[in-house]
C-alpha positions as a LaTeX table, in Angstrom:
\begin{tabular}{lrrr}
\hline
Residue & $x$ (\AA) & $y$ (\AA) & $z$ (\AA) \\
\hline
Unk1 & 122.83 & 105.38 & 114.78 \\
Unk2 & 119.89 & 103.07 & 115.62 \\
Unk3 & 121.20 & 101.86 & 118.11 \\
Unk4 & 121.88 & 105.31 & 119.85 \\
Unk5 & 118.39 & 106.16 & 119.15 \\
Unk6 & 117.27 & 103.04 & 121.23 \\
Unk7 & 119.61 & 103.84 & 123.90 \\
Unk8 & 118.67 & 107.41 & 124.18 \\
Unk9 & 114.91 & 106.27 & 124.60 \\
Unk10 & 115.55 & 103.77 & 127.07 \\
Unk11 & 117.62 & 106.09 & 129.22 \\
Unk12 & 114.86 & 108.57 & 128.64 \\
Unk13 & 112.22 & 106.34 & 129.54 \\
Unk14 & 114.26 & 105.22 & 132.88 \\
Unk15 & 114.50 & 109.11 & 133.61 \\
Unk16 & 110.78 & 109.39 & 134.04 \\
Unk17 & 110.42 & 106.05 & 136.31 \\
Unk18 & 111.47 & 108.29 & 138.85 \\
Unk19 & 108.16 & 109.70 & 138.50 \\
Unk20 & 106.59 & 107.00 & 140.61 \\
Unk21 & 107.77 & 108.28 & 143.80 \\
Unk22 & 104.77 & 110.57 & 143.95 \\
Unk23 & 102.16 & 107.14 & 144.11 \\
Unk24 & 104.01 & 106.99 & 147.28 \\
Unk25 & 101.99 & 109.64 & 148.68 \\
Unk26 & 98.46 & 108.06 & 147.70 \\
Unk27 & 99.29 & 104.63 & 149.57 \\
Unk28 & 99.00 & 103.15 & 152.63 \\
Unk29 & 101.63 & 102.42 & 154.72 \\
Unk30 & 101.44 & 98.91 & 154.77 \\
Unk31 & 100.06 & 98.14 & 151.25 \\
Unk32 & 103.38 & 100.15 & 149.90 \\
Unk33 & 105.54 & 98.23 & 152.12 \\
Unk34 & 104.04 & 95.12 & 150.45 \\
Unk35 & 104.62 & 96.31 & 146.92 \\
Unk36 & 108.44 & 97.54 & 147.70 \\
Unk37 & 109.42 & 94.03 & 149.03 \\
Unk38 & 107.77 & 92.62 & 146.43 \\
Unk39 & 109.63 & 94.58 & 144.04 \\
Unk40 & 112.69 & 94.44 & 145.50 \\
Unk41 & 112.37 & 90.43 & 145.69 \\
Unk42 & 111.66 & 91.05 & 141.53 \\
Unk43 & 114.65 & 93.28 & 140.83 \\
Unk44 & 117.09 & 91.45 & 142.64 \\
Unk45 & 116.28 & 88.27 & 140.85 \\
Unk46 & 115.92 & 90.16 & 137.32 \\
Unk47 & 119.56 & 91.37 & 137.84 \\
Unk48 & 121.03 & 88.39 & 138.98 \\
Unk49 & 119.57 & 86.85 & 135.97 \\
Unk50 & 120.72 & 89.26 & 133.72 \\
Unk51 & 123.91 & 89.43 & 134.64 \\
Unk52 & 124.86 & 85.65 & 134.74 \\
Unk53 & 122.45 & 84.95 & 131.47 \\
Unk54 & 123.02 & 87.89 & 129.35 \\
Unk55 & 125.80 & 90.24 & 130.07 \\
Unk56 & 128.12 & 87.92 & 130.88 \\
Unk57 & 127.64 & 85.00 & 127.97 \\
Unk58 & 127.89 & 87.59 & 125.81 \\
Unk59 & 131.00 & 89.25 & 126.75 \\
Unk60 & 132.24 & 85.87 & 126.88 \\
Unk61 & 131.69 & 85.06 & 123.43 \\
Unk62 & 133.88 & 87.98 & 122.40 \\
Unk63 & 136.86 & 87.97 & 125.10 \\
Unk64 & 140.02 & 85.40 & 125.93 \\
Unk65 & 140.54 & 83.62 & 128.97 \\
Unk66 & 139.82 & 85.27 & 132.27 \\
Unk67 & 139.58 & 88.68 & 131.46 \\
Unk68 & 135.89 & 88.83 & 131.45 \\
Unk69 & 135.60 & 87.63 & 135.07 \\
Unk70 & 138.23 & 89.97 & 136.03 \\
Unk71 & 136.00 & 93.11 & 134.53 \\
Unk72 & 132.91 & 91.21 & 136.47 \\
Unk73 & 134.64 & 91.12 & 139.76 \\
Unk74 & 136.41 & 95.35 & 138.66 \\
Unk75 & 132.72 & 96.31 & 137.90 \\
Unk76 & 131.56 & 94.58 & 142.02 \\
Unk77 & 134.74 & 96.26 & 143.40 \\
Unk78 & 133.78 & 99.71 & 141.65 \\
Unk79 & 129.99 & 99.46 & 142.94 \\
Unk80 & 131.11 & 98.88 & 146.36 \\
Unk81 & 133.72 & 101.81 & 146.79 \\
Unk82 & 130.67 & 104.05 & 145.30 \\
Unk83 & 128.44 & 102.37 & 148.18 \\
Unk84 & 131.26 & 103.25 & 150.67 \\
Unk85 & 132.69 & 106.09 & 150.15 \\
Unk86 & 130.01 & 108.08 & 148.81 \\
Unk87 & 126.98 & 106.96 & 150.83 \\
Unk88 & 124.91 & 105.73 & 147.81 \\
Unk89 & 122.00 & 104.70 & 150.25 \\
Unk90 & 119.25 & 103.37 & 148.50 \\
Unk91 & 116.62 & 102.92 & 151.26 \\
Unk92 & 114.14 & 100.75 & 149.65 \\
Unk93 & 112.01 & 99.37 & 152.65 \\
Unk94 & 112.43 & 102.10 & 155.01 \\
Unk95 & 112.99 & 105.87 & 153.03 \\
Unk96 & 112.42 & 107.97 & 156.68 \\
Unk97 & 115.20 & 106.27 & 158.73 \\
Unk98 & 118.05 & 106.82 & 155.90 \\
Unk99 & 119.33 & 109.32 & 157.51 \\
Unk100 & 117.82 & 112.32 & 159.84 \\
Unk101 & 120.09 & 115.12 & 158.87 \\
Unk102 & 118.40 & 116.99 & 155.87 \\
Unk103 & 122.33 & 117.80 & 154.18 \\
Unk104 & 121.64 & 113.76 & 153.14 \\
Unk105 & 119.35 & 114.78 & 151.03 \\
Unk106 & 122.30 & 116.46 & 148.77 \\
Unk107 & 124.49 & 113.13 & 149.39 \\
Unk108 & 121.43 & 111.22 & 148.08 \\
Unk109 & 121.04 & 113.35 & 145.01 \\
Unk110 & 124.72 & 113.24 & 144.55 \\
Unk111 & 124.97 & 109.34 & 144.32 \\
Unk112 & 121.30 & 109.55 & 142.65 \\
Unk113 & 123.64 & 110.79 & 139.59 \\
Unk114 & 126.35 & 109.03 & 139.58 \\
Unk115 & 124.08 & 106.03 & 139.75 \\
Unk116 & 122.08 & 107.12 & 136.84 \\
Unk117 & 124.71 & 108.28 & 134.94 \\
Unk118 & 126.50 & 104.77 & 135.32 \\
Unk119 & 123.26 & 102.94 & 134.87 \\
Unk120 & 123.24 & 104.84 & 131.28 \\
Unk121 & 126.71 & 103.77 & 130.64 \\
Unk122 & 125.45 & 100.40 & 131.28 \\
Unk123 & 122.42 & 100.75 & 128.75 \\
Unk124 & 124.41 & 102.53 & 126.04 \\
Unk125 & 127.30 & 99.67 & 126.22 \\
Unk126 & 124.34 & 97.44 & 126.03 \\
Unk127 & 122.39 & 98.74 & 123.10 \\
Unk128 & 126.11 & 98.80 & 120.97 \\
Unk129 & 125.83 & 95.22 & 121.58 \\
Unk130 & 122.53 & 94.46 & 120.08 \\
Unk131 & 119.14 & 95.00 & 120.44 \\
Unk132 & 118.28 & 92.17 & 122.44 \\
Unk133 & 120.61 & 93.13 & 124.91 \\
Unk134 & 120.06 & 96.61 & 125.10 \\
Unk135 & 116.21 & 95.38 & 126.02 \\
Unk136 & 117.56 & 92.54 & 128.73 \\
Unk137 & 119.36 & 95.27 & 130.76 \\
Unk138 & 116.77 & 98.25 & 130.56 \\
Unk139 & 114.26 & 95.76 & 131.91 \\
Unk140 & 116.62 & 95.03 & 134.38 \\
Unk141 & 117.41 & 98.64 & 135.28 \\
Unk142 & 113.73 & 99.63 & 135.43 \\
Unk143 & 112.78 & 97.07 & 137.81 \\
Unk144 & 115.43 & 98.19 & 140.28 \\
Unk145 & 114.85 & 101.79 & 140.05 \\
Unk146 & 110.79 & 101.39 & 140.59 \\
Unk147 & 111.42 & 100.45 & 144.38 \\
Unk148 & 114.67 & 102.72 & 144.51 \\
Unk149 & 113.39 & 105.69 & 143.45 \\
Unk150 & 110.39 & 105.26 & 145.23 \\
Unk151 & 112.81 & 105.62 & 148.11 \\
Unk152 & 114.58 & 108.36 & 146.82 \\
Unk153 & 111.72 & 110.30 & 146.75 \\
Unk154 & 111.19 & 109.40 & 150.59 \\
Unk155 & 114.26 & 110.54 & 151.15 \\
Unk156 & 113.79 & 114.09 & 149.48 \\
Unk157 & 110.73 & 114.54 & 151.49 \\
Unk158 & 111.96 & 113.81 & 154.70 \\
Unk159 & 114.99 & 116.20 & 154.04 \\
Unk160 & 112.66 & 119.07 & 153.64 \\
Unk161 & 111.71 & 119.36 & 149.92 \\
Unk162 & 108.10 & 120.04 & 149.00 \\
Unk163 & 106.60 & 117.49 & 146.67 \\
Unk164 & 107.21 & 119.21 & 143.72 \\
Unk165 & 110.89 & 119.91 & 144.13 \\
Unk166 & 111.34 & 116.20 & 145.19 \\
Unk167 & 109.90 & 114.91 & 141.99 \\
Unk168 & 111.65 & 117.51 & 140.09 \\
Unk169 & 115.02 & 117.32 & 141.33 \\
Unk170 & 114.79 & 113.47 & 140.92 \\
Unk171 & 113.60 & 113.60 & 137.43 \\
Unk172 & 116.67 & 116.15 & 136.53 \\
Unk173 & 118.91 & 113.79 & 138.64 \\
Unk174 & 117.89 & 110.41 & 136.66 \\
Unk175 & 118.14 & 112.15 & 133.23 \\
Unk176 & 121.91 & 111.97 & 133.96 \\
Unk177 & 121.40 & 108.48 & 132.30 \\
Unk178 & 121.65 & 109.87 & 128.88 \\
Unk179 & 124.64 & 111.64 & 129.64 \\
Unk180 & 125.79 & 108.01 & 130.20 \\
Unk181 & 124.50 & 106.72 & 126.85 \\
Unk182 & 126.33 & 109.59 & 124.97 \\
Unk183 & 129.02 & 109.04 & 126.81 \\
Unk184 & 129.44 & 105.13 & 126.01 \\
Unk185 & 129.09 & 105.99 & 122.25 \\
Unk186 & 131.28 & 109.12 & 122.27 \\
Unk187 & 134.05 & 106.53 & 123.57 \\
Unk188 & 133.39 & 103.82 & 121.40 \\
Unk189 & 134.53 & 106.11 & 118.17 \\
Unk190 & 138.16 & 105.60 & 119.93 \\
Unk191 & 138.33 & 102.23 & 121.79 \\
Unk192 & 137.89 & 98.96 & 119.94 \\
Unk193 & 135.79 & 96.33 & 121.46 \\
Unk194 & 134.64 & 98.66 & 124.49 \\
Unk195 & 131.58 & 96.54 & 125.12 \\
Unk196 & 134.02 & 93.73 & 126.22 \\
Unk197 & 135.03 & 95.74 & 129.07 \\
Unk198 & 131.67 & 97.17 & 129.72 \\
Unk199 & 129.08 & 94.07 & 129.91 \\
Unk200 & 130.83 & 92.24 & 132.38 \\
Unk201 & 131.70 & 95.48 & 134.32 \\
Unk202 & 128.18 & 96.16 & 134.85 \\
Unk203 & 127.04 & 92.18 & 134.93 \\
Unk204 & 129.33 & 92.92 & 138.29 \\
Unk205 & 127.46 & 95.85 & 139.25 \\
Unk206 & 124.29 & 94.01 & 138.88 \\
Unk207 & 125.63 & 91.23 & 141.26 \\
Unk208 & 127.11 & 94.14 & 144.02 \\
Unk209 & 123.57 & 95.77 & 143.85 \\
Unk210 & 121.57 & 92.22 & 144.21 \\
Unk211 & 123.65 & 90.87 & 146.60 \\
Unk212 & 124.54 & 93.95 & 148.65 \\
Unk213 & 121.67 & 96.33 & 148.55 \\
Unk214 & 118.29 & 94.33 & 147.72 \\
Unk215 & 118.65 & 90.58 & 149.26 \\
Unk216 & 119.80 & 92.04 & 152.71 \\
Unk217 & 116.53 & 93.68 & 152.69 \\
Unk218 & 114.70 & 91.08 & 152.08 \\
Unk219 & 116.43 & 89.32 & 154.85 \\
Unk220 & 115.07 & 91.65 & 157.41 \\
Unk221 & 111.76 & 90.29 & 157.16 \\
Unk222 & 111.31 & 87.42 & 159.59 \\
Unk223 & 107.94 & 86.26 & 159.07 \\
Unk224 & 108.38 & 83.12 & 157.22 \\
Unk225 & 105.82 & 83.06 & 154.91 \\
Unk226 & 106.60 & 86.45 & 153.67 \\
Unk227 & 110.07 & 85.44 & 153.24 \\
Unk228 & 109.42 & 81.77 & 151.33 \\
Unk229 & 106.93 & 84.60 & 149.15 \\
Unk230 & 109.87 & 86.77 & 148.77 \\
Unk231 & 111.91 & 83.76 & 147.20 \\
Unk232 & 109.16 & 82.82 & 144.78 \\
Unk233 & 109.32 & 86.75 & 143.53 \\
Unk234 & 113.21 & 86.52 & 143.31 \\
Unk235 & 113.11 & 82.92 & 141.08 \\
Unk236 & 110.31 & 85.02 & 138.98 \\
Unk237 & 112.38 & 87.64 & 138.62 \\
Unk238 & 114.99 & 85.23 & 137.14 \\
Unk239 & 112.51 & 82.98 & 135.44 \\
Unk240 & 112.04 & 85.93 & 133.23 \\
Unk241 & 115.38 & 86.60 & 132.56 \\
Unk242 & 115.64 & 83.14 & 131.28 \\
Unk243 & 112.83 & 83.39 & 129.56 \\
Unk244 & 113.96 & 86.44 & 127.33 \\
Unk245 & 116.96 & 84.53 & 126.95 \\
Unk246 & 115.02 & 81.18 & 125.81 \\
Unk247 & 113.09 & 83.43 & 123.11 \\
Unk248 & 116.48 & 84.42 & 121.04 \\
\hline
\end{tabular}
């Protein structure tokens, strides 16, 4: 039961990150280009390094043979067909050329929740592991939705919502992370050793989402000192990883 509690608060308290699309507005241009790449340098490193130094050492120590690599490379395959198939855009460095139609803005809100909801999966299967881990991949999750839903919220403006319905509709969107969390728990009452399946599944998604979504943003800037910057932010971002894993 503690361990639901925890969960529950961490999906809560990723919920209201989606709050911080409405600094946005109060920015310059420029300065909140900066502080996007920057963060998108941060969370792609934080997730590679959670995935390879948390999620899946510790599904390894409890599964045989290859299986765990298999659910790794499942969880990358899964991420991708939701990519693909259901336009989960997340439009981190540029939110007003996503897409000009303003029906996107119900595609956006539509993979919004599945992404949260899967992202609570991933913190609930996390949090049945242990505390430590349940921490690892929240930090993990917040730093990548800071810069996505910053976007999201870009998104939802330039589709025609007023401020208030942007941040509202957001908010109610990434709350479908606890629905995740109960989820995870509801299912583990019935399935032994679901976290085996789980951790590596979303160490994969972690990978899809570094590799797919944030570095090929980062590759788009061509001034090289912004990009040998960008690296430094990325080995950060998995310097700290390491670091929380040094510390247990």
């Amino acid at each position: 039961m503690p361990n639901l509690l925890y969960a529950l608060m961490a999906a809560i308290l990723v919920g209201f990150i989606s709050l911080v699309g409405i600094f946005s507005l109060f920015l310059n241009k420029n300065i909140l280009s900066k502080i996007i790449f920057a963060l998108v340098a941060l969370s792609a490193g934080a997730l590679i390094g959670g995935a390879f130094l948390h999620l899946i050492p510790e599904a390894a120590e409890k599964a045989e043979g290859l299986s765990v690599f298999i659910y790794v490379l499942v969880g990358f395959s899964l991420f991708y067909l939701i990519e693909r198939f259901l336009k989960w855009h997340h439009c981190h460095m540029n939110p007003g050329e996503c897409e000009a139609h303003h029906t996107f803005r119900y595609m956006n809100l539509i993979g919004d929740a599945i992404h949260n909801f899967i992202d609570g999966m991933i913190i609930g299967s996390s949090f049945a592991v242990s505390l430590e881990i349940g921490l690892v991949t929240t930090t993990a999750v917040i730093l990548h939705e800071i810069p996505q839903e910053m976007g999201d919220f870009g998104v939802l403006i330039h589709g025609g919502y007023s401020r208030a319905k942007a941040l509202f509709y957001n908010l109610l969107i990434s709350l479908t992370a606890i629905l995740g969390v109960i989820l995870v728990f509801f299912i583990e009452n019935f399935v032994a050793n679901l976290d085996v399946f789980l951790l590596p599944f979303a160490a994969g998604g972690f990978i899809y989402i570094a590799a797919s979504d944030l570095i090929p943003e980062l590759h788009k800037e061509t001034s090289l000192k912004k990009s040998i910057l960008s690296f430094g932010v990325f080995i950060l971002g998995i310097a700290l990883m390491l670091a929380v894993k040094m510390l247990d």
